[in-house]
C-alpha positions, 0 to 999 in steps of 0.5 A: 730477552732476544728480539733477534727473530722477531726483527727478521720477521717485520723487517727484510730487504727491500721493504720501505719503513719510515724513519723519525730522525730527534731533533734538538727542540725535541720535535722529529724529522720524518723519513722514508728509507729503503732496507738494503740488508738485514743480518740479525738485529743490523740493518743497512738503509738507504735513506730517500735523500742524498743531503739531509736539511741543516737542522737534522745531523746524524751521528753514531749513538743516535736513536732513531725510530723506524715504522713498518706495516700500513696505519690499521698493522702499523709497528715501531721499532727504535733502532742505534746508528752503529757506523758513519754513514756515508751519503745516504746509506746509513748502517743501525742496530735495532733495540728493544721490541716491536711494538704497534701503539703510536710513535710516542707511545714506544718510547720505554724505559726503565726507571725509578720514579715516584708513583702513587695507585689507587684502588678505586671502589668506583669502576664506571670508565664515564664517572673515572673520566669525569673524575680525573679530568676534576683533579687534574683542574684542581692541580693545575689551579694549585700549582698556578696558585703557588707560582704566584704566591708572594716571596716569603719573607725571612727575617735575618741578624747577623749582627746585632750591631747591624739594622735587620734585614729582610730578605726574599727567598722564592719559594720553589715552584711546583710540587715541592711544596706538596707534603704528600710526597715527603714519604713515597719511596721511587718504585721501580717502573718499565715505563713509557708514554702508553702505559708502565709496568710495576710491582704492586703489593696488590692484587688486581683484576684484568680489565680493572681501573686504576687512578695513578699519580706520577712525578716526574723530575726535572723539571718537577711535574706531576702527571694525573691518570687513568691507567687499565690493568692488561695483565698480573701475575703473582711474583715468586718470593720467599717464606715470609715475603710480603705477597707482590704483583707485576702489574701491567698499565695502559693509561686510558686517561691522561692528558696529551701533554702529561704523555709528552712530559714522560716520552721527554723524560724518556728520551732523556734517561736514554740519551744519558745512558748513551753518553755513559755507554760511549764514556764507558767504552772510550775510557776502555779503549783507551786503558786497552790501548795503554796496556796494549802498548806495555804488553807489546814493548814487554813482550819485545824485550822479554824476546830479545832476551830470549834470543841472546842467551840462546845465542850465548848458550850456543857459542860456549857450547861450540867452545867446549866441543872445539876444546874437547876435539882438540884434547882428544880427537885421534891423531893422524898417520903423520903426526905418529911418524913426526911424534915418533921420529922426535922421541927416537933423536931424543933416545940417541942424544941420551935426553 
């Protein structure tokens, strides 16, 4: 999907938008800028300071946000730094969609993650809240429960010559334990901190609630929630395919830092894809430049070659007339006399 005029129509020349500039402690440095030029999805900005402080560096790859709108028709938009920048002009490429729920909500990405969804008889949001915020103080209980679980203890001979030994093994900390997640198969979820997309095999209503459970890995973390259903519709498949949904969530209940947690994991899927873009296009340049160094060496030989049976062809083609002309080109009015004159002494000498 093109986002190309969209762009154009929240972001023009001139206008002021907020710039949030990663940190490596995964807090952001806010900005402002100035948009000096808009030529489709790139962007010229002139940041408001010419030196940026020590902990904040820019480099070419780096996602930055940009925000627009006043606080009641705010909207983001993540954008790529595509050229090194040079004072406190900075040239980006804006990706994705224009979005208007808050900074850490626009995060968005698509990943493969283990979900379980409810479908929940009880639909009263004041009972669905009391309910989620038990289970997740129940969780939280457990897994502090199991961190602080004594070591097992593992009984181990080698050698039956040898005394036996006991060692410690610790048990893994978080949700490993957990047998309930032993057989959940990773769905494909368009996921960010304000709610996920997925393809559910049943069917729901708008406005309906879902109580959801999601692991995110590394480190391992299960995040309870509340998720509302914006949207559904029914997925076109073949004769004999089970009937499936795309199902839009936004979370309505979920703890800050659960949301923190998935906007983390965001960043980090995408920081991952960036590096492996650039690995990509490193190695391509690179094979292109190897190749396009034996292309050109090829293609100077294969010319001077060319050149010299040219010339080589021409200059027996020169031989051949010049020996031809001088076999048979006409002879002139004193070579006849001289010719004549040679065989007349010739006859008189009776030769």
């Amino acid at each position: 999907m093109s986002y190309l005029g969209d762009y154009a129509s929240f972001f023009t020349a001139g206008m002021k938008v907020g710039v949030g500039i990663p940190l490596p402690n995964a807090e952001t440095f806010l900005d402002w800028a100035m948009i000096y030029e808009v030529d489709e999805d790139l962007v010229i900005l002139q940041l408001s300071r010419d030196q940026l402080p020590e902990s904040v560096a820019l480099h070419v790859g780096q996602i930055l946000d940009l925000r627009g709108g006043k606080d009641d028709s705010a909207y983001s938009c993540r954008a790529i730094i595509v050229s090194e920048w040079r004072g406190n002009v900075i040239q980006l490429r804006l990706v994705g969609e224009i979005v208007t729920d808050e900074l850490r909500e626009f995060y968005r990405v698509d990943a493969f993650l283990p979900i379980k969804y409810y479908i929940s008889p009880q639909q009263n949001p004041d009972v669905l809240r009391t309910e989620w915020a038990e289970r997740h103080r129940q969780r939280l209980e457990d897994e502090l429960l199991r961190k602080q679980q004594p070591w097992e203890v593992t009984f181990v001979a080698e050698d039956a010559e040898l005394p036996p030994e006991r060692l410690l093994s610790p048990q893994d900390d978080g949700d490993d334990q957990d047998p309930s997640w032993d057989g959940i198969i990773p769905l494909a979820a368009n996921i960010s901190g304000g709610g996920m997309r997925i393809v559910a095999h049943q069917r729901f209503q708008v406005g309906e609630y879902v109580p959801l459970e999601i692991m995110l890995p590394v480190p391992r973390r299960i995040v309870e929630a509340v998720g509302k259903v914006v949207f559904t519709t029914p997925n076109r498949g073949v004769a004999g395919d089970r009937e499936s949904y795309s199902l839009a969530l936004k979370f309505v209940f979920i703890d800050e830092r659960d949301r923190d947690a998935i906007v983390k994991h965001i960043a980090a899927i995408q920081l991952q894809r960036i590096r492996q873009m650039r690995e990509l296009f490193a190695l391509r340049d690179e094979a292109d430049g190897l190749d396009g160094g034996g292309t050109v060496d090829r293609f100077r030989s294969q010319r001077t070659i060319a050149y010299g049976a040219v010339l080589l062809a021409f200059l027996v083609v020169l031989v051949l007339y010049f020996r031809e002309y001088a076999a048979n080109h006409p002879k002139s009015v004193i070579g006849e006399t001289f010719e004549t004159g040679i065989r007349t002494y010739l006859e008189r000498i009776g030769r």
